[in-house]
Structure formats: structure tokens, C-alpha cells
N, C-alpha and C positions, 0 to 999 in steps of 0.2 A: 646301582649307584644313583643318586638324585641328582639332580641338573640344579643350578643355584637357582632356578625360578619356583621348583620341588621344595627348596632351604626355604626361600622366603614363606612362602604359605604355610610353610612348617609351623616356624618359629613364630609367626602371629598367630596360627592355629593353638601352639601352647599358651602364647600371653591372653586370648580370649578365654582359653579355659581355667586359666589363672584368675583370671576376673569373674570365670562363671563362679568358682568357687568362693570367691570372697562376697560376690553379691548373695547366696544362698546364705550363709553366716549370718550378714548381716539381715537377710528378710525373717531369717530366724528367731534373731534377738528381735526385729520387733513386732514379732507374732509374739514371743515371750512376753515382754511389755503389753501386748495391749492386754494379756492376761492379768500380767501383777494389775495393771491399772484397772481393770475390772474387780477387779477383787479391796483392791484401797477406795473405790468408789463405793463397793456395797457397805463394807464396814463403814465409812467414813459415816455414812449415813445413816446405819442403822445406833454409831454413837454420837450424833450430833444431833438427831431428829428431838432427841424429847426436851434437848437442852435451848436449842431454838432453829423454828424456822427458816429465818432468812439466812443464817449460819448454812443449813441443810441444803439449802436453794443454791445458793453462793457455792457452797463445796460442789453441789452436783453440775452447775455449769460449767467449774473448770476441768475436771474432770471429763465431760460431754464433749467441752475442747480441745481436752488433749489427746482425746480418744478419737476424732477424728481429725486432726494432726497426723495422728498414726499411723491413722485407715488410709488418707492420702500419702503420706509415704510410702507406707505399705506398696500400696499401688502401682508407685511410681514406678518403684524396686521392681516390682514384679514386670512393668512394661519393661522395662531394661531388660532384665532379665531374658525375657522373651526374645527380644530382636537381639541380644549378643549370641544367644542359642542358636541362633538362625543366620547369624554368620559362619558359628561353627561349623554349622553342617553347609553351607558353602562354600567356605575354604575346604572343609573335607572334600567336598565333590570337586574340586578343581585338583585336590592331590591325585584323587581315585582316576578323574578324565587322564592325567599326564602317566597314570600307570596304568591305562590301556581298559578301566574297569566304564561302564556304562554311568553316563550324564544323565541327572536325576530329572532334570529337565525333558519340558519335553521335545520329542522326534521330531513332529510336525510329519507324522503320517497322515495329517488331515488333508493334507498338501500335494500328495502324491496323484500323478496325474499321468498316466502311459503316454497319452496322447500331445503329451508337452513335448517340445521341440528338441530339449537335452535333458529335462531332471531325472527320468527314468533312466536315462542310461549312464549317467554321469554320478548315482546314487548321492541327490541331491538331497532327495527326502524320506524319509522314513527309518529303521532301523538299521544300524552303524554305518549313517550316510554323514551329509557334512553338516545338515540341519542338526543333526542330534549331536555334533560335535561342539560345534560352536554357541549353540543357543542358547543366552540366559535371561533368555524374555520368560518373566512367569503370566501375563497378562497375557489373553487372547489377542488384543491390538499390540501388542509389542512382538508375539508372532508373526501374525500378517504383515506387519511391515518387514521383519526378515525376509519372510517367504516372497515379498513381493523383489527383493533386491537380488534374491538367487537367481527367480526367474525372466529376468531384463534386465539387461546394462543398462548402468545408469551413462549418461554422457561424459563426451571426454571432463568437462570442468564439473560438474556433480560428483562425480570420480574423485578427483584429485582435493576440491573442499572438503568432502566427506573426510579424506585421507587425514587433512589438517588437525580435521577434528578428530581424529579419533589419538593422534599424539597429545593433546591435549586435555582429554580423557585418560589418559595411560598413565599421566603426571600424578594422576587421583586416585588411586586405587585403593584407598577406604574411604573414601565419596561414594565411589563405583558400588562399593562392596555394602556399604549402609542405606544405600539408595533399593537394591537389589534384596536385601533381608529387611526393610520395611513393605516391600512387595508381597515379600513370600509368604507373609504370614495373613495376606489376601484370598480370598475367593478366585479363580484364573481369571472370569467372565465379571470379575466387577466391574472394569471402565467400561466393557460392553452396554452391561445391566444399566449400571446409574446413566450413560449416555439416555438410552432407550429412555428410562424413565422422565430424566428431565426435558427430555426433547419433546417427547410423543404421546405420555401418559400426563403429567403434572397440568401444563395449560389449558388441559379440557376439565382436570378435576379441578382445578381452582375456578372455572366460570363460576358457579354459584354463589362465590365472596363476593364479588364485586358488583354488588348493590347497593342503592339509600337504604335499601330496609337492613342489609345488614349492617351497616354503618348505624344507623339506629338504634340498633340492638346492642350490637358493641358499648355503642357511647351511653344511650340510656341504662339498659337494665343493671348495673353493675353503680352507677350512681343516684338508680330511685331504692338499689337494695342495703345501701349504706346508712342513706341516710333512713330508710325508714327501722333499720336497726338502732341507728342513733338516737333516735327519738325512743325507740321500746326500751334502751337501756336507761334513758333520761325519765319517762312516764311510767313505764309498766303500764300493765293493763293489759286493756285490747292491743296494744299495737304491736304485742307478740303474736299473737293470732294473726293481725295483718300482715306481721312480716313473716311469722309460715306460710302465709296464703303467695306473697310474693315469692319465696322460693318455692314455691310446687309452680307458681307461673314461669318461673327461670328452667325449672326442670322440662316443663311441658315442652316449652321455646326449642332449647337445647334438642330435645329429643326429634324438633321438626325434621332438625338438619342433620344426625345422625348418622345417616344414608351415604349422604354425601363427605362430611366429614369423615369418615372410617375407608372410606375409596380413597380418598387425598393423604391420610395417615398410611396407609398400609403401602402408600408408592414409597412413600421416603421414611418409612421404618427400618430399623434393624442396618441403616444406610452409615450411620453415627462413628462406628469405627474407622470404616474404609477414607472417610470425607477428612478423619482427622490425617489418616495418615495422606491422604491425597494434598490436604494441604501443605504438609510438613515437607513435601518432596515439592511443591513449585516456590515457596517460600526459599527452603536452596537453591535454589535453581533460579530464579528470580531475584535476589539479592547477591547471588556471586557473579563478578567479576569477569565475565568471559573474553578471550582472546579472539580465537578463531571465527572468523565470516559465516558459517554454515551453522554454528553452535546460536551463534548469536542471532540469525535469521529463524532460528527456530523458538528462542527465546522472546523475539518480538513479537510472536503470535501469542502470547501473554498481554500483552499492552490490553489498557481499557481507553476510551477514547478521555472520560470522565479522569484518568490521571490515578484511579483505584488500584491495587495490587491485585492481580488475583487469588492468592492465597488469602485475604480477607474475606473477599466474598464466598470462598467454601469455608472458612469459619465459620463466618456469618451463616449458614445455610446448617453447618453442624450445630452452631446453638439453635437454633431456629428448631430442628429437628428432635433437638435435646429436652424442649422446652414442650414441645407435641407430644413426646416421650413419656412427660408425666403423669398421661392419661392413663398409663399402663396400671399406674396404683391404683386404683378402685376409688380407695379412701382421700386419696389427693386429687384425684381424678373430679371427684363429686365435688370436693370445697375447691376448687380453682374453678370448677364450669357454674357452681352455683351463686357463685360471689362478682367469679371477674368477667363472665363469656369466654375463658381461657383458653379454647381450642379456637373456637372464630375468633378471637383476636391474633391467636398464633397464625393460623391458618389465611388472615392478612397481611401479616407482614412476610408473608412465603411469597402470596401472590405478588407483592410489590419487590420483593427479591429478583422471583423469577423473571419480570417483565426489564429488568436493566442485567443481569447475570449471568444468566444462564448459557449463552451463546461463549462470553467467554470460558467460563468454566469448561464447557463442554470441549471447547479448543483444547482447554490443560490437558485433558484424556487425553490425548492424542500426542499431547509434547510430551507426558510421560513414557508412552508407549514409542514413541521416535526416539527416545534417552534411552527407554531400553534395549531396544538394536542396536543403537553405537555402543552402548557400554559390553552388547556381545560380543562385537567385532575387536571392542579396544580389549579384552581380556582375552580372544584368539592371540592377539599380537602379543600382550601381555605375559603369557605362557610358552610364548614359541619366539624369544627375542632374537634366534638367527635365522629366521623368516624375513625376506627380502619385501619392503615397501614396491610395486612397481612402478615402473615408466609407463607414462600411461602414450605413447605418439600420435599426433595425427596420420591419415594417410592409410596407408598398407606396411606395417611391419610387424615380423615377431623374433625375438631371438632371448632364447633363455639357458641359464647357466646353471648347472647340477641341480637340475627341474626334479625333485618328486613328491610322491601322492603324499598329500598332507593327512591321509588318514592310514593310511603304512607306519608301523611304532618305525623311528629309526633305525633301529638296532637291525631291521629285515628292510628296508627298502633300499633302492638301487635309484639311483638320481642318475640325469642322462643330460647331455647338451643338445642343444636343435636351435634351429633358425628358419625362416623362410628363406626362399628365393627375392630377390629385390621385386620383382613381378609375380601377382597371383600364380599358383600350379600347383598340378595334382602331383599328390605325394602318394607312391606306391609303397609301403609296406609288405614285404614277404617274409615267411620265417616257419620256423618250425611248430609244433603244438606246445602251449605251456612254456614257452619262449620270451611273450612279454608283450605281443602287439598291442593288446585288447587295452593293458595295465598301464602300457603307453600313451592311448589314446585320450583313455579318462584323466593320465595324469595330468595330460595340458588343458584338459578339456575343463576340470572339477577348479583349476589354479588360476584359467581365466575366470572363471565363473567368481571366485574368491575376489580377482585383480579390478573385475568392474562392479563390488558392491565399495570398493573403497577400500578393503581388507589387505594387509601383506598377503605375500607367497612362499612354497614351499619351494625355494630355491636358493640362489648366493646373485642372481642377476633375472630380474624378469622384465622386457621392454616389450611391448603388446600396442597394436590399435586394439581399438571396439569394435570387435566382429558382433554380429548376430550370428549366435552355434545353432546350429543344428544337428544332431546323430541320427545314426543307423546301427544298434546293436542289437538291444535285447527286444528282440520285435517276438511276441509270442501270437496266437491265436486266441478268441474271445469265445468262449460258449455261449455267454450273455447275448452279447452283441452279434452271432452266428455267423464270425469272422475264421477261416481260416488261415494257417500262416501266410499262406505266398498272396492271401489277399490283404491282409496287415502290413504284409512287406509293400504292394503297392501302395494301399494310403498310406505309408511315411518316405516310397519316391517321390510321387504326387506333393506332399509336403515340402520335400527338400528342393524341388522345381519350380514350386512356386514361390516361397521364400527367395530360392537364391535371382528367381526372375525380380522381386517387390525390394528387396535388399542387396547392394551390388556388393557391400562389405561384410559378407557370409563367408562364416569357417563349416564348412560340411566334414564332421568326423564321421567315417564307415570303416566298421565293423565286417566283416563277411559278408556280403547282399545275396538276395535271394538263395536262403540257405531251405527254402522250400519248393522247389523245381529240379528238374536234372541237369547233369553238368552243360549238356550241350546249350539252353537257356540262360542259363546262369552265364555262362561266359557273354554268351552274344547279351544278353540284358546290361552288366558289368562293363564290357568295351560300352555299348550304347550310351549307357552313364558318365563313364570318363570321358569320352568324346563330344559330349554336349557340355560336361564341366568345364571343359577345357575349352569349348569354344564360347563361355558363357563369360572366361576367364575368374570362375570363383575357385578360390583358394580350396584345396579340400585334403584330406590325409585320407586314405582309401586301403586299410587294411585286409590281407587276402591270402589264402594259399594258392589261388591260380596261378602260376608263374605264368600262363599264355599272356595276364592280365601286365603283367612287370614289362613285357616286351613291346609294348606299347608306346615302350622310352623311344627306339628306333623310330618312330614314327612321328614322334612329337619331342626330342631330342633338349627345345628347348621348355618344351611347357609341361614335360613327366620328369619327376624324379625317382629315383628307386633308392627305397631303406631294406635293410633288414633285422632282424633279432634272427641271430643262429643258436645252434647247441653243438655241443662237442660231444662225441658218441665213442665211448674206449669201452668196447665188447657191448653187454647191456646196461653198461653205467653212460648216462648223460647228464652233462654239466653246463648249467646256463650261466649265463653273465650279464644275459639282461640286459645289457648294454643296445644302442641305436647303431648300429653302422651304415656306410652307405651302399649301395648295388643290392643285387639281386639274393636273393638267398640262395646258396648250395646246400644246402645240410637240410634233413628232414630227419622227422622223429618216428610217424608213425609206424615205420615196420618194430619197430624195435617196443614200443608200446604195445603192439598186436601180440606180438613175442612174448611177452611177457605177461600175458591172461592164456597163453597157451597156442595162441591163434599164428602161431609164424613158423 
């Protein structure tokens, strides 16, 4: 059965394909048209030619006009076309993510880093993590900025603006949605690329414009080759000869610079698409209307001090490019350079571009790629409307209501309540195998991580400070790096020791510790742990099958809590519930599992 956020997508997934179909039709008819019109053009001319001339002339130019009249519609047609197509298939991938199938988007397994303090364990990044859930950054910098918000809380009021914004992104969801299929149909690494280029390439190729000589060249040779044309069409004569003699001087000239000109063409070639649609998206962005503080602090990095739009000046930079472009024809190429200087002219007004532009432009990359993270978080929320906004508190608190893993389909996950103590303490975990500790762990662990990029939760109540997480689970060994486990397992105690010493407001999730030693270490290591945690007073959840490790409460009465996830065991059938309760655990699974490969 589909959830009415399922309906919605649905239904404007049909009315886009409604529209695809009606734009196909009509690009059809005027692919049709411009054939009739080719065809009334030849005839027209081949029966008006002998009748007269200027009749022939006169028919062929409107003709010529209306024919491309058509080719620019044509066109138009066809760019629509393109970006409704590429909403399609975005709204498809939001149906396909909400039915459990893989986001076309990408993982951000670029991201994946063992050695991070919780994405590893928390399956932050990589394949059916929460990066690949949520992401609809297509751009490399609209990436990293996700990945930077998974991996560090943002602050309490960064938190909470963020939040502002992203309701106010949720209002617009084909803004969202048109913003995002002008992207797609991008290169991933273009704001990277054009960044690079104007930044770091451009202002070294353009030294050689900015000289009297080439200003001389500009201005004279394109005014002594006019008029010494004017004069050969006025005398005849010699002064055709002189004026071939000046275009093979023009040609020479031209060819000095060559070298240089073709390094400064080839940085901002092939650039002409991307720049249009780069403009197109701060031009919205830039002229609408924004509410929210954090939106609009983002938009202000747009301002030019000059009072310029920035969406003008990458216009200006696409015609500018458009205009360098022409060199491409050969035949246009040679009468624009031999007439007007037409690339060293071009190729000055780039340079006097770059020197007042560029800086801000290059800002825009970056507001676009900061749009596309919120607009990922605002279509999480978007998709998941009874996902809870959090409480973000000062201080030390957590308490959450029918908490589960946001990447569990609903129809299988088990949601659980929890709280902290009003004071830091260690939370003992006991329970059975395949019980729920582990599943528990990540669930609060992956939902804060969600809570401090700004993002709702997979909950009905989530009230949280800003911890700094750190984990203890999937700790393997390195062949690479010629780590063994139980020497892995020490560099991420080592880690958790000195975080929770540099940071007083640490959530330490463990998992099993030292699952690479024998039991009698493993315990005394374990107690050593809890007991420094505890005198450290950092909050920690400490999942385990030691029960010696649970009886620890005795001891520390007010600063150990004990949970468990149990199983219900009737003959060799066992039944979970998944459920948190509180104490120790009684019930164990493993004979019964041994039992059942034959071993019992």
C-alpha cells in the first residue's frame, strides 16, 4: 500500500509524463515544419528566380527567418524537454528509495573512513548507509558538504537555523525538484572544474592581454583594415593588393599570439552549458523572497559590493565564452580574426571580467552546492512526514520516544523508548545473541547523527544535547596497515580516552570490547573501562554479553544502569521483541543456536 507522500510523487510523476508526451508531439510538428519550410523555400525560388531577383532575395530571407524561428524553438522544446525528463527520473528514484530499491545517487563511498570516530560504525557512508539514503547532492561540492554535516555536529543554534530552513525548503518542492534536474543533467565535478579554472588557471592565461601593444593591435589593426578596404572598393587598383598585403599582416599578427590564445580558449571551453544553467539557478535564488535567517545568510554571500547581480556576471562570462566559441568554425574563425582582432578582443573583455567577477561567481559554486544539501535533508523530511523535528537542549539530556533506525522499511522495524539519567552514566546493555543490542545502539547513534545536521528523526519525540559520538563496534584488523584486531581494538580505546578527556560532552556507544583477547582480559580490560568512564562521568551505552560486566551496578548503584533485550525460548523456537527493558538479562540464546548446527 503507498503512504500518501508515495500518491504525491505518483501523481506529478504522471502529470510530467503527460507533458513529456505533449512536448514530443509538438517538437515533432516542428521538425515537420521546418521540413515543409525547406522544401516552399526551394521551390519558391527555383520559380521566382528567372522572374526577378530581388522577388528571389526577398522570398529567400523570409524564409531563412522563419526557418530559424524554428530551429530556436526547436531548441527550446528540446531543452524542456530534457530537464522535464530528468525530473521524471527523480521523482521515479524518490518512489523506488520509499520502496526500499537503491538511490541513483550517489553513496558517498568516497567518504568512508574506519578510522572516524562513528561513520564506520554507525553506516554513515557507503552502500545502504544513511548517505546513500538521503543524498540528492549530484555535484561533488553539494557532497562534501553533506559529508561534512554527517561527520560533526553542528552547534546548538546552527542546528536549530538549519532546521528553519529546511521547513521552508519543504514549502517548495518543485523549486526543490527543478533546481535538482537542472543539476543532473551536469558533469558531477563541474563546480569543482570551473572553480579550479577561474580561480587558478584563467589569471595566468590572461597575463599576455594586458598590454599597450595589445591594446594597439585591437584598436589599430581592424581600423587601418577597413578603411584600406574602403578605399580599394572606392579606387580599385593597387589598393587590392595593398589590402591583401594587410590581411596576411593581420594573419601574421594573429598567429603571434596563437599559443597563448588557444591556453585561454581551451580553459573556458565546452564551459557554455554548465554557466547557463549555473546562472539560471542563482538568478532564482537571488531574486526570490526568502524567509528563514540561515537561507538568507547564505544568499548574502551572493551580494557584489558594486550592487551587480551575480547571475549577470556568469551570463556575461557565458556570452563572453560564446563569443570565443566562434573560433571553432574555421571559416568564421578567419573573417572575425582577420577583420576585427576578434579573439584578442574577446579575450579582453574576459580579462576585465575576471578582474571585478570572479571571486564572486566562484562564491555562487558553493551557494549552489550548500542548496543542494538542504534541499537533501528537506526531501528526507519531505518523504518521511511522521519523522519527528528534534529538541535540540542545552546541557546533558536525551530522551526519546518510539526511536527507530531510519533505514529499517517500517513494516520490520521495532522502535523502543529511552532516556538518560538526569546525571552522565554508564548504560550496561545485556541480552541475548540476535536480540537487538548492536541494532539499538546504531539506532540512537545514526538518529542523533540525523538530529545535529538539522534533519527530523526516526521517532514520535526526540529531545537530545550535542554530544560528540564516538563508537566501539566493527573494529576489524588491517593487512595494509599490519594491524591486528586486539591492536585495532586499542587504537579506538585510545581514541575514546582521549576524545572523552578533550570533550566533556561525549556519548561513547560500545559494542562488544576486546572481542580479540581471552575472556579473563577482556573482562578486567571492560571493568577498567567502565570504571574510568564512570569516573570521567562521560555518558556511555556499553553493550555486552559479560553479565560479570552488569554487576558493576552493585558497585556504582548510582552511576551504572543495566538494560536488556531478552528472547523467549519454547523448545528450539526463539522469539524476540526487540524491545529495551530494564536489568540484567536472564535468558540466553546460545545453547540453543549451537543446537541447532548439530553442536548441543
Amino acid at each position: 500500500m503507498q503512504s500518501a507522500t508515495q500518491s504525491t510523487h505518483q501523481q506529478q510523476l504522471n502529470d510530467i509524463n503527460t507533458a513529456i508526451n505533449r512536448l514530443k508531439k509538438t517538437i515533432n510538428t516542428y521538425s515537420f515544419l521546418r521540413l515543409i519550410l525547406f522544401f516552399i523555400g526551394v521551390a519558391g525560388l527555383f520559380y521566382t528566380i528567372n522572374y526577378s531577383a530581388g522577388l528571389s532575395i526577398g522570398l529567400g530571407i523570409i524564409v531563412f527567418a522563419l526557418f530559424l524561428f524554428l530551429v530556436g524553438k526547436h531548441a527550446k522544446l528540446l531543452s524542456l524537454l530534457n530537464h522535464q525528463q530528468h525530473c521524471a527520473t527523480l521523482l521515479q528514484n524518490e518512489i523506488d528509495i520509499l520502496n526500499g530499491k537503491q538511490n541513483i545517487y550517489c553513496d558517498g563511498s568516497q567518504f568512508f573512513n574506519s578510522q572516524h570516530a562513528y561513520t564506520s560504525d554507525l553506516d554513515i557512508f557507503g552502500q545502504k548507509s544513511l548517505f546513500a539514503y538521503l543524498n540528492r547532492a549530484h555535484t561533488n561540492t553539494g557532497k562534501l558538504f553533506i559529508a561534512n554535516w554527517l561527520q560533526q555536529a553542528g552547534t546548538e543554534t546552527k542546528i536549530g537555523e538549519r532546521a528553519n530552513a529546511l521547513l521552508e525548503l519543504n514549502e517548495n518542492q518543485n523549486q526543490n525538484l527543478n533546481f535538482r534536474a537542472s543539476l543532473f543533467s551536469l558533469k558531477p565535478d563541474v563546480l569543482t572544474t570551473l572553480k579550479s579554472k577561474l580561480k587558478n588557471q584563467l589569471p595566468i592565461a590572461l597575463k599576455f592581454i594586458n598590454t599597450k601593444k595589445i591594446n594597439f593591435i585591437i584598436t589599430l589593426l581592424p581600423l587601418l583594415t577597413f578603411a584600406i578596404l574602403a578605399i580599394a572598393i572606392a579606387f580599385n587598383g593597387i589598393f587590392w593588393s595593398i589590402f591583401s598585403l594587410q590581411l596576411v599582416i593581420n594573419f601574421v599578427v594573429y598567429n603571434l599570439y596563437i599559443k597563448p590564445i588557444n591556453t585561454a580558449h581551451n580553459i573556458v571551453s565546452k564551459t557554455n552549458s554548465a554557466l547557463k544553467t549555473v546562472a539560471n539557478l542563482i538568478k532564482n535564488l537571488e531574486e526570490k523572497e526568502w524567509q528563514t535567517p540561515y537561507i538568507k545568510q547564505i544568499v548574502a554571500e551572493l551580494k557584489n559590493p558594486d550592487g551587480n547581480k551575480t547571475y549577470t556576471q556568469i551570463q556575461q562570462l557565458s556570452k563572453i565564452t560564446t563569443n570565443l566559441d566562434y573560433r571553432n568554425n574555421i571559416l568564421v574563425g578567419i573573417v572575425l580574426n582577420l577583420f576585427f582582432c576578434w579573439d584578442l578582443r574577446v579575450l579582453k573583455k574576459l580579462y576585465h571580467w575576471e578582474a571585478t567577477s570572479t571571486n564572486t561567481v566562484i562564491q555562487s559554486f558553493d551557494v549552489i552546492a550548500h542548496f543542494e544539501a538542504l534541499i537533501s535533508l528537506a526531501t528526507l523530511n519531505h518523504n518521511h512526514p511522521n519523522w519527528v523535528r528534534p529538541i535540540i537542549s542545552p546541557g546533558f539530556s536525551f530522551d526519546a520516544q518510539n526511536m527507530a533506525h531510519p533505514l529499517i522499511a517500517e513494516s520490520k522495524s521495532v522502535s523502543n523508548h529511552f532516556n538518560f539519567a538526569q546525571n552522565p552514566s554508564t548504560d550496561i546493555i545485556t541480552g541475548s545473541n540476535m536480540a537487538g543490542k548492536s541494532t539499538f545502539l546504531r539506532t540512537l547513534g545514526i538518529n542523533m547523527v540525523l538530529a545535529f545536521t538539522g534533519a527530523n528523526v526516526c521517532a514520535n519525540y526526540f529531545k537530545t544535547s550535542v554530544f560528540t559520538l564516538v563508537s566501539y563496534m566493527r573494529i576489524i584488523d588491517s593487512l595494509d596497515a599490519e594491524t591486528s584486531t586486539f591492536k585495532a581494538e586499542i587504537n579506538r580505546l585510545k581514541m575514546i580516552l582521549e576524545l572523552t578527556q578533550s570533550h566533556p560532552n561525549t556519548l561513547v556507544l560500545i559494542d562488544e570490547m576486546l572481542r580479540g583477547t581471552n575472556s579473563k582480559d577482556k573482562y578486567e580490560g571492560s571493568k577498567a573501562l567502565v570504571e574510568k568512564l564512570v569516573s570521567q562521568q562521560t555518558s556511555t551505552l556499553f553493550a555486552t554479553h559479560d553479565l560479570q560486566i552488569a554487576q558493576l551496578e552493585q558497585q556504582y548503584p548510582t552511576q551504572i544502569r543495566n538494560f536488556n533485550f531478552d528472547v523467549k525460548i519454547d523448545g528450539d523456537e526463539m522469539f524476540f521483541d526487540y524491545k529495551i527493558k530494564t536489568g540484567e538479562c536472564k535468558t540466553f540464546n546460545a545453547a540453543v543456536l549451537l543446537k541447532a548446527i548439530g553442536l548441543g
